[in-house]
C-alpha positions as CSV (number, residue, x, y, z in Angstrom):
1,X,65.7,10.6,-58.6
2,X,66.4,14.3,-58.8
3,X,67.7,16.3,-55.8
4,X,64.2,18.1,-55.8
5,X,62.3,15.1,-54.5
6,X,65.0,13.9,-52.1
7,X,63.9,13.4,-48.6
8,X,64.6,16.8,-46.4
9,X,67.6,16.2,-44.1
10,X,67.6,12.6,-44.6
11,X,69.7,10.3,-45.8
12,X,68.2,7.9,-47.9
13,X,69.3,4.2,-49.5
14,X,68.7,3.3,-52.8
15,X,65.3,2.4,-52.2
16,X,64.4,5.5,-50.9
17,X,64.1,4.6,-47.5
18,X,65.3,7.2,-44.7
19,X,68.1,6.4,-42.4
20,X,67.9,7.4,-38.2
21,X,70.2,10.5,-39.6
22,X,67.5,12.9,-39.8
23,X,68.5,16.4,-40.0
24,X,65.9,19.5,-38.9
25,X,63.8,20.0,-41.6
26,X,65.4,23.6,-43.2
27,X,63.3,27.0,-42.1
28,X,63.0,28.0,-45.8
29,X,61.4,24.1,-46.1
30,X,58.8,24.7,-43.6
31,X,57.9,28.2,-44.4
32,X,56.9,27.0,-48.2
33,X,55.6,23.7,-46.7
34,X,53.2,25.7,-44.5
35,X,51.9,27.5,-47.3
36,X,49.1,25.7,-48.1
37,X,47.5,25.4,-44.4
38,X,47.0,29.5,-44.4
39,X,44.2,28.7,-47.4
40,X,42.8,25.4,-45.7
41,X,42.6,26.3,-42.1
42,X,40.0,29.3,-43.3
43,X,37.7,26.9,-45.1
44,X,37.4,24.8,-41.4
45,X,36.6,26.7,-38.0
46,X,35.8,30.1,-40.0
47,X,33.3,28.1,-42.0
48,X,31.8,26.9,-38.9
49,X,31.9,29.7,-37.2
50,X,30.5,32.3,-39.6
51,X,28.5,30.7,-42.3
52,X,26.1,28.9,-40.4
53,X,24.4,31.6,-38.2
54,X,24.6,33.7,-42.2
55,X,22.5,30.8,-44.2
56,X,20.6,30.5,-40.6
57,X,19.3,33.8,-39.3
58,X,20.4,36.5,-42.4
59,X,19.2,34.3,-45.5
60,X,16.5,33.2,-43.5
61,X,16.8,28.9,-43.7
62,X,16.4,28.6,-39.9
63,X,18.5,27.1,-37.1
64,X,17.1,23.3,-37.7
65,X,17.7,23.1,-41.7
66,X,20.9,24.7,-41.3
67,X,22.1,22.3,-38.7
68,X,21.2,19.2,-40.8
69,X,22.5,20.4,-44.6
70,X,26.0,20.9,-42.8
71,X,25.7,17.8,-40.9
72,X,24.1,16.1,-43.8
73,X,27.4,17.6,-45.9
74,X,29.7,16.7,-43.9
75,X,28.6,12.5,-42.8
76,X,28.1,12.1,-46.8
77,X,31.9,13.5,-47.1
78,X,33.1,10.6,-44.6
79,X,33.5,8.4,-47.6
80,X,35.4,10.5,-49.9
81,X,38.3,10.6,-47.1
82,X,38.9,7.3,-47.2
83,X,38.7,7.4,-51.2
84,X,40.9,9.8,-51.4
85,X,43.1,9.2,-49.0
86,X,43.6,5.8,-50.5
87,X,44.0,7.1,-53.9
88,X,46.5,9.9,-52.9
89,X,48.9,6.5,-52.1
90,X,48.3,4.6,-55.0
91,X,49.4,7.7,-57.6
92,X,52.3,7.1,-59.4
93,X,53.7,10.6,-60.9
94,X,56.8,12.0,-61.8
95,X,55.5,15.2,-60.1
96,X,54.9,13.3,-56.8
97,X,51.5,11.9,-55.8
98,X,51.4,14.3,-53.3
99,X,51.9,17.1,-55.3
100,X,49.4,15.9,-57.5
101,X,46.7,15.7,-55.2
102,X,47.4,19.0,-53.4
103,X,47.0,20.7,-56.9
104,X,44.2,19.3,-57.9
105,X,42.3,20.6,-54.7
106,X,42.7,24.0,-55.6
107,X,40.1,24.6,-58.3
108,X,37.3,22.2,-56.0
109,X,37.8,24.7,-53.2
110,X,37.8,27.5,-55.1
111,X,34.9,27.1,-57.1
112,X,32.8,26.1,-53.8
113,X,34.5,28.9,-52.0
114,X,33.2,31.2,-54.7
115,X,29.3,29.9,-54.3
116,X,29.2,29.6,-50.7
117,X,30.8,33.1,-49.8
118,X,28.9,35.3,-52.3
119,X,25.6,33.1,-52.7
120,X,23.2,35.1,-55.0
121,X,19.7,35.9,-53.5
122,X,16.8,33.5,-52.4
123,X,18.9,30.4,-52.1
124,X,17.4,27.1,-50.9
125,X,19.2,24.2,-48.8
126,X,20.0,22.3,-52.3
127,X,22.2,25.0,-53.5
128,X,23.9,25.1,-49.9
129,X,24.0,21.3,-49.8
130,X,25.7,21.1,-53.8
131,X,28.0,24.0,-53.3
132,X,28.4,22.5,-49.6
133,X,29.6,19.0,-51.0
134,X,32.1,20.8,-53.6
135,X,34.0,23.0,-51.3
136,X,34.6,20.3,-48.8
137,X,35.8,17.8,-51.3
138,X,38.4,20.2,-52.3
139,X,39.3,21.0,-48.7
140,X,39.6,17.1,-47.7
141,X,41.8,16.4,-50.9
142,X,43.7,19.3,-50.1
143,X,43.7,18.5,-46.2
144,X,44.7,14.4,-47.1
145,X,47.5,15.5,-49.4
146,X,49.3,18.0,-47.2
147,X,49.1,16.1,-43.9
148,X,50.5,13.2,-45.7
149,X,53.3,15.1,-47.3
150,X,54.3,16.6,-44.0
151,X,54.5,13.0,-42.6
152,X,57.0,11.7,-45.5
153,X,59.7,15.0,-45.5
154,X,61.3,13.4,-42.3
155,X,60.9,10.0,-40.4
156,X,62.5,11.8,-37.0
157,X,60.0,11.5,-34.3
158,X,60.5,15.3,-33.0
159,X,60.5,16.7,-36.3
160,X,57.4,15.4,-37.0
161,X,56.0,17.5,-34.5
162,X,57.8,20.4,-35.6
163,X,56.8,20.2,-39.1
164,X,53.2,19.4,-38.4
165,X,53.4,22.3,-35.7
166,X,54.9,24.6,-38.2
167,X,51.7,23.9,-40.5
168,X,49.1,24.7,-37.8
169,X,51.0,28.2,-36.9
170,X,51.0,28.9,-40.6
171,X,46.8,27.6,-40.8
172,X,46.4,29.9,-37.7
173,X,47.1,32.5,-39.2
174,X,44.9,31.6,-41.8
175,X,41.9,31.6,-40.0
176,X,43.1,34.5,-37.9
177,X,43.2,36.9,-41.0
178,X,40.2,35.6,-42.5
179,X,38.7,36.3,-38.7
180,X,39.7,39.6,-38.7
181,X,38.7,40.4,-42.1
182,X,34.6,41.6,-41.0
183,X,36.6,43.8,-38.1
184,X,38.9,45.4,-40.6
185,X,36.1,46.4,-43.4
186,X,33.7,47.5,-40.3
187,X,36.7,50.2,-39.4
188,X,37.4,51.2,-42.8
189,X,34.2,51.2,-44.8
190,X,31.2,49.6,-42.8
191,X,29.4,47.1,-45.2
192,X,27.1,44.5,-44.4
193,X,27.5,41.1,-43.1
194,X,27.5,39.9,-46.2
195,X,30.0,42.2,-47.6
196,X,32.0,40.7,-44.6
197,X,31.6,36.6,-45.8
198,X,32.5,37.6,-49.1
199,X,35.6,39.5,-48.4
200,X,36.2,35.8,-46.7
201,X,35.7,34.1,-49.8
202,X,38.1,36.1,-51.5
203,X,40.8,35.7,-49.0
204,X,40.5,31.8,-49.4
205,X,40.1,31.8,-53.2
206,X,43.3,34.4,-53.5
207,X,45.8,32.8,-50.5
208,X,44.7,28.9,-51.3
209,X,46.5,28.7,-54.8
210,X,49.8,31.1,-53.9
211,X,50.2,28.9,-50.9
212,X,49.9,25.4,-53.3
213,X,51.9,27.5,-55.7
214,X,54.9,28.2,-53.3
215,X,54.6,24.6,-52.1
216,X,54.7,22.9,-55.0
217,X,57.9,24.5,-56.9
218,X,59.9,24.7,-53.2
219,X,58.9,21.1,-51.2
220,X,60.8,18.1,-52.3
221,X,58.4,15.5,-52.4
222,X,59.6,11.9,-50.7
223,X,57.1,10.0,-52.3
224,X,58.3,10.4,-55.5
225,X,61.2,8.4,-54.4
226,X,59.4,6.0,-51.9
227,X,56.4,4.8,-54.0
228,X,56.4,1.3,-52.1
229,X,54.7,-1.4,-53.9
230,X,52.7,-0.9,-56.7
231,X,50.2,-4.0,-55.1
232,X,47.4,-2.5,-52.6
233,X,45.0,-4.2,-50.0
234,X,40.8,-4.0,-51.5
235,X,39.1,-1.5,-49.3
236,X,37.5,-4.7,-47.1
237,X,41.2,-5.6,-46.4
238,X,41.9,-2.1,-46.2
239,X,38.7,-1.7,-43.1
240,X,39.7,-4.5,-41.6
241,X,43.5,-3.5,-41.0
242,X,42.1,0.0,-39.7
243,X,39.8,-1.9,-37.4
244,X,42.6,-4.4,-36.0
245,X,45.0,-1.6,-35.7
246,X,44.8,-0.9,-32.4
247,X,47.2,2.4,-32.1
248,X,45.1,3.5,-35.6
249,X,41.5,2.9,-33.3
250,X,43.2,4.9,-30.4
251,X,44.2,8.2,-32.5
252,X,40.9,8.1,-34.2
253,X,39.3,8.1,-31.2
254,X,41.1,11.0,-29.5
255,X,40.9,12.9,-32.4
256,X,37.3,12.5,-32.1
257,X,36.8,13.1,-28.4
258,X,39.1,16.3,-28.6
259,X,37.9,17.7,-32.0
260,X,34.5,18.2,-31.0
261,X,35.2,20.5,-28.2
262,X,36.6,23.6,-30.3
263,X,33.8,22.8,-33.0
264,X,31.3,23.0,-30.6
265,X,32.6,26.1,-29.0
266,X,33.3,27.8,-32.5
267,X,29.8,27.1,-33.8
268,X,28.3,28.5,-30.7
269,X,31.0,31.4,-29.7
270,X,28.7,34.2,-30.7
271,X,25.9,33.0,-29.0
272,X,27.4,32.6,-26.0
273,X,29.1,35.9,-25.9
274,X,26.0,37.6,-26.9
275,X,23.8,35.7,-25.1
276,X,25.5,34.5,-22.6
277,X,28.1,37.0,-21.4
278,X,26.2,39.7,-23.0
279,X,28.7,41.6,-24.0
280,X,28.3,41.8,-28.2
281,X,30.2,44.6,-29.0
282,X,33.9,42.6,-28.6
283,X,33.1,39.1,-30.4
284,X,35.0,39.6,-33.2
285,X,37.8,40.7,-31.2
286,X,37.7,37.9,-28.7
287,X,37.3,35.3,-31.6
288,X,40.7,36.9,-32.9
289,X,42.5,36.8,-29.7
290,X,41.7,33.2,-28.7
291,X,43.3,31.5,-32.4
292,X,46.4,34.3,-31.8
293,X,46.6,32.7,-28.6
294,X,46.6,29.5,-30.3
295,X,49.7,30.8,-32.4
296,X,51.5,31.5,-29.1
297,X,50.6,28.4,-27.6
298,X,51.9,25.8,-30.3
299,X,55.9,26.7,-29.6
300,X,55.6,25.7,-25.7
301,X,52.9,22.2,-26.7
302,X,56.4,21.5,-29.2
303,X,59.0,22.2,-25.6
304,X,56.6,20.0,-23.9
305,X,56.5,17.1,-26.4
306,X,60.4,17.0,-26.9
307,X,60.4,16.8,-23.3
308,X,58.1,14.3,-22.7
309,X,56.6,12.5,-25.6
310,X,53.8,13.7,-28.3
311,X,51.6,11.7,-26.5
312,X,52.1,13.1,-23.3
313,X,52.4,16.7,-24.3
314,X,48.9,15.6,-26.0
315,X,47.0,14.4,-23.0
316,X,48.1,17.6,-21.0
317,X,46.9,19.9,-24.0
318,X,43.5,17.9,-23.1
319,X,43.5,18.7,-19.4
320,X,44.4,22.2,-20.1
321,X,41.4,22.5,-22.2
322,X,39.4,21.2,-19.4
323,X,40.2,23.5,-17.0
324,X,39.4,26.1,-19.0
325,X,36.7,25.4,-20.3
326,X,34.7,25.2,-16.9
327,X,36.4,28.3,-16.4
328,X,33.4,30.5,-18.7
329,X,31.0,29.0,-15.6
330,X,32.7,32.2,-13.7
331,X,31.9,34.5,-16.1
332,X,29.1,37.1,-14.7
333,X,26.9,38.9,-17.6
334,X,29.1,42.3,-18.6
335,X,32.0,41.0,-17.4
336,X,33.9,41.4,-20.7
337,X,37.6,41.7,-18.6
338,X,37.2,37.8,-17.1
339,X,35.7,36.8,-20.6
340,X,38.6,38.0,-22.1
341,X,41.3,36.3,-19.8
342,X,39.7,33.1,-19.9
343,X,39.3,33.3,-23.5
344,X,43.1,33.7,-23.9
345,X,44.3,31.2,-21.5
346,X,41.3,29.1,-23.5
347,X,43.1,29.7,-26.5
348,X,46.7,28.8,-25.5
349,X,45.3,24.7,-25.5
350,X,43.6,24.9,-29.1
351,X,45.7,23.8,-31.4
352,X,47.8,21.2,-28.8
353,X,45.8,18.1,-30.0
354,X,45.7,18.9,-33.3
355,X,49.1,18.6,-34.9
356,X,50.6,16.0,-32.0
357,X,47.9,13.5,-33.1
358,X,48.9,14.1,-37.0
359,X,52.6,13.7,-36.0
360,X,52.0,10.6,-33.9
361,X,49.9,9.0,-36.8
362,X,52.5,9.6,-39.0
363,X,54.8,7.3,-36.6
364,X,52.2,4.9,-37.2
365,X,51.9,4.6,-40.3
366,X,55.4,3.8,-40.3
367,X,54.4,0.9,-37.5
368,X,52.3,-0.3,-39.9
369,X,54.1,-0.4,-43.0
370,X,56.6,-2.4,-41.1
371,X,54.2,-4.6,-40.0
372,X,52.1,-4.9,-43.7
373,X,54.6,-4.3,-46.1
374,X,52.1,-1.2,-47.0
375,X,52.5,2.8,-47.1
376,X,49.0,3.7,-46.1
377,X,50.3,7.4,-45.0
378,X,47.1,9.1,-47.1
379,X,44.6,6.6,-46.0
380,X,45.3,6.6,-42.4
381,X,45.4,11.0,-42.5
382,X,42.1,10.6,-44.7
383,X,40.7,8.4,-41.9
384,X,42.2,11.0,-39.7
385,X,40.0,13.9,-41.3
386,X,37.1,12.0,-41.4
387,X,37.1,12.0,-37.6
388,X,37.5,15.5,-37.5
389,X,34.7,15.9,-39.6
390,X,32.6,13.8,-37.7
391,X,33.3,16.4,-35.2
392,X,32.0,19.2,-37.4
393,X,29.6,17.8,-38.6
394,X,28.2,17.1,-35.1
395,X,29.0,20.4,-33.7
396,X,26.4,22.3,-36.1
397,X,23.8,19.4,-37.2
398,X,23.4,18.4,-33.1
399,X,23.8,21.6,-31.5
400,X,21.9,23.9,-33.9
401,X,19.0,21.6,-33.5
402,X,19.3,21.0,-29.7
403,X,19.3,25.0,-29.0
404,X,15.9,25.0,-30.9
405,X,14.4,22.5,-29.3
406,X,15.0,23.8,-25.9
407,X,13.5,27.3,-27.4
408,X,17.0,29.0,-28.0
409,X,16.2,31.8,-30.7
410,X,19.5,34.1,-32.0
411,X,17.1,36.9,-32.7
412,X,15.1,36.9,-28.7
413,X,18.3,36.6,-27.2
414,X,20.2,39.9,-28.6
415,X,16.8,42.0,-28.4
416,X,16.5,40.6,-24.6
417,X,16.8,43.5,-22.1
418,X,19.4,43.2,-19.4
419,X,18.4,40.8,-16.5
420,X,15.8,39.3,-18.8
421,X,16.0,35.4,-19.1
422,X,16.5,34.0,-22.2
423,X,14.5,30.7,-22.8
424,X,16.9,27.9,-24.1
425,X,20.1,29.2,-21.9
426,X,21.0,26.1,-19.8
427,X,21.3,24.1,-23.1
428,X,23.4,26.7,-24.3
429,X,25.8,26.4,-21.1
430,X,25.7,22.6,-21.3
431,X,27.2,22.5,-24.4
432,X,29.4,24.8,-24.3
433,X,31.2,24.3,-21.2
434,X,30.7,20.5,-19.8
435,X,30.7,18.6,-23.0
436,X,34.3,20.3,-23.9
437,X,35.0,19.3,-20.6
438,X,34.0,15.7,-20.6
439,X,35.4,14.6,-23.9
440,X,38.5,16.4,-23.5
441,X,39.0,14.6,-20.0
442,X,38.7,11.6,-22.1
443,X,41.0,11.9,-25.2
444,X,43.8,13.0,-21.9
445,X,43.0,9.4,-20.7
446,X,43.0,7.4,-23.9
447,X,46.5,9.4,-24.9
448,X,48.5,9.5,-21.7
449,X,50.4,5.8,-22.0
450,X,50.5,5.5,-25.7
451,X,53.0,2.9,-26.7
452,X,54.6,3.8,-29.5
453,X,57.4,6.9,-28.6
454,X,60.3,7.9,-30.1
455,X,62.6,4.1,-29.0
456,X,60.1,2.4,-30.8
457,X,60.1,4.8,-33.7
458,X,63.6,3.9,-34.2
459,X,63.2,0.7,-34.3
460,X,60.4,0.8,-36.6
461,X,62.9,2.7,-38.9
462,X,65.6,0.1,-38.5
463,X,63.1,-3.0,-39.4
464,X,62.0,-0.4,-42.6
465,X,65.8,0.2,-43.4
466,X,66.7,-3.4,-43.7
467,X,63.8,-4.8,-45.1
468,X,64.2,-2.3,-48.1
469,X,67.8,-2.8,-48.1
470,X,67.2,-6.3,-48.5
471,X,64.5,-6.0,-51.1
């Protein structure tokens, strides 16, 4: 095994398993580690947040078909997560399987990146759907593979949350660049919207491969050296150990209940600023203060889970979010200093569910090896995206819909005069502000006495040790 493949600051037995020594993960690891997220993170929320209402209202498809091609897109790529994520532990490569995978991402996204952001004129819902399906299959191989990889470079319970918390700074950032993109060309040389979403598409088709690039010639990759057995459940075994997994069923389901709240607000942020707040001129710049918030946020969620527990930290995140979110009830139209505040204190909870639940499935997919005798690392994070697509997917192919049926119309709203009602409002405030608020108070409940913490991690990693040692 060369040193290049070695697990990070760990000390590691002939069979490649990693002792309770764990040593903090190098900054120079974690920088080039992080690469990768800046290029993924743009293809999620951005996506959601900007293409959409583009395809919708500027190419002319209308609120209800866009809602259901991205919906549609997104439940048909429920599948390929768990293919892929199943696949990504059953490669056996000299490079590292999940090297392999991560690479192979890079021309999927690319290409679909390339379609979606500059899509020629007079294009119908099958070209969106196709190019759709393409870009999201190289953003879930991509996603499966790095999560994964992040989960094998130490078996320490805190540094999983640092590692996991370095790669949402670093996918942040990501989106924050690709956000401020439309404000930066608007200052320097105007354009039109579409100039704007395809200045996006060249950030994520330019930073995407340098970040894979960086990551793949500076990571050591652990599963090069920890392979497991070459045997692997069928995928009715491999459903039925998901389904009898109980601390599997209670991630998944947090993930869920806290990853549609910022989908929901993301897909519907402009409309409620413009509509809503009524105060258009400062979208883009609120959008880019709430993920910078984010950034500054995910240091003190890291104090608070060292302190406490990933799970706790987790379940406060979710109350945090809560708050907050009824918080936009106080909002008067114009008031663009109280929209701003709470956007910001908004912002500081995004990204504390987010990389706590990948670090704490990543402790569970050690419980579970230890239990099956199987490293399902990329099949449990592929079930893990799959719930977070579910999330996406719902927070554009419901909502979109839902607005229209309750007469919501983009275009009557921004040409409304002041004081004018706008038909299709309440729906708009409903699910923006109480079903944040009701599935975040849930995920806080379903976290806040999760069993497995950091004693019980070490004993995992003892059983693991001697097991292997054994074998």
């Amino acid at each position: 095994m060369s040193s290049l493949d070695q697990p990070v600051g760990i000390t590691a037995s002939r069979t490649g398993v990693a002792s309770s020594t764990a040593k903090p993960v190098s900054i120079g690891t974690l920088f080039a580690f992080a690469a990768p997220a800046l290029g993924l993170y743009a293809v999620g929320l951005p996506v959601a947040v900007y293409l959409p209402p583009f395809y919708a209202d500027d190419l002319g498809l209308g609120l209800t078909v866009v809602g259901q091609i991205f919906m549609l897109c997104r439940l048909f790529d429920l599948a390929a997560d768990l293919g892929l994520g199943a696949i990504s532990d059953r490669v056996r490569s000299r490079f590292g399987r999940r090297r392999s995978m991560l690479v192979l991402a890079v021309p999927l996204m690319g290409l679909g990146a390339w379609q979606m952001f500059m899509p020629p004129e007079g294009v119908g819902p099958l070209y969106v759907l196709c190019w759709l399906v393409v870009m999201y299959a190289g953003y879930a191989l991509g996603v499966i593979s790095h999560m994964s990889w992040g989960a094998e470079l130490s078996p320490d319970y805190h540094q999983r949350s640092r590692i996991q918390g370095w790669r949402e700074m670093a996918g942040i950032v990501g989106m924050v660049s690709l956000l401020a993109l439309p404000a930066i060309l608007e200052q320097i040389q105007g354009g039109t919207k579409a100039d704007h979403i395809a200045a996006m598409g060249w950030f994520i088709m330019a930073i995407f491969p340098i970040g894979v690039l960086w990551c793949v010639f500076k990571v050591p990759d652990p599963s090069t050296a920890t392979a497991g057995p070459s045997g692997h459940p069928g995928l009715r075994e491999t459903f039925m150990t998901i389904a009898r997994n109980r601390l599997v069923r209670r991630i998944l389901l947090a993930d869920l209940l806290a990853g549609v709240p910022p989908a929901v607000t993301g897909a519907l942020f402009v409309f409620m600023v413009e509509s809503i707040a009524r105060t258009p001129g400062i979208t883009a710049t609120l959008l880019l203060g709430y993920f910078v918030a984010g950034i500054v946020g995910i240091p003190g969620w890291m104090a608070i889970s060292y302190r406490l527990g990933k799970h706790r930290a987790f379940a406060l995140g979710a109350l945090w979010n809560c708050t907050f979110a009824l918080s936009f009830l106080l909002i008067e139209p114009g008031d663009s200093t109280a929209l701003t505040v709470i956007t910001l204190l908004y912002g500081l909870g995004y990204a504390s569910g987010t990389f706590l639940l990948k670090a704490i499935m990543a402790d569970v997919a050690d419980e579970d090896e230890m239990r099956t005798g199987h490293n399902r690392t990329g099949l449990f994070f592929g079930v893990l995206t799959m719930t977070n697509k579910v999330g996406f997917a719902l927070a554009v192919g419901v909502t979109y819909p839902l607005l229209a049926y309750f007469g919501f119309s983009p275009a009557a709203a921004a040409s409304a005069a002041p004081g004018q009602p706008i038909e299709g409002t309440g729906a708009l405030i409903a699910l923006y502000v109480f079903l944040p608020f009701a599935m975040n108070l849930g995920a806080a409940a379903i976290m806040a006495r999760f069993p497995l913490d950091a004693p019980r991690l070490a004993e995992v990693h003892r059983v693991l040790s001697e097991r292997r040692s054994a074998e």
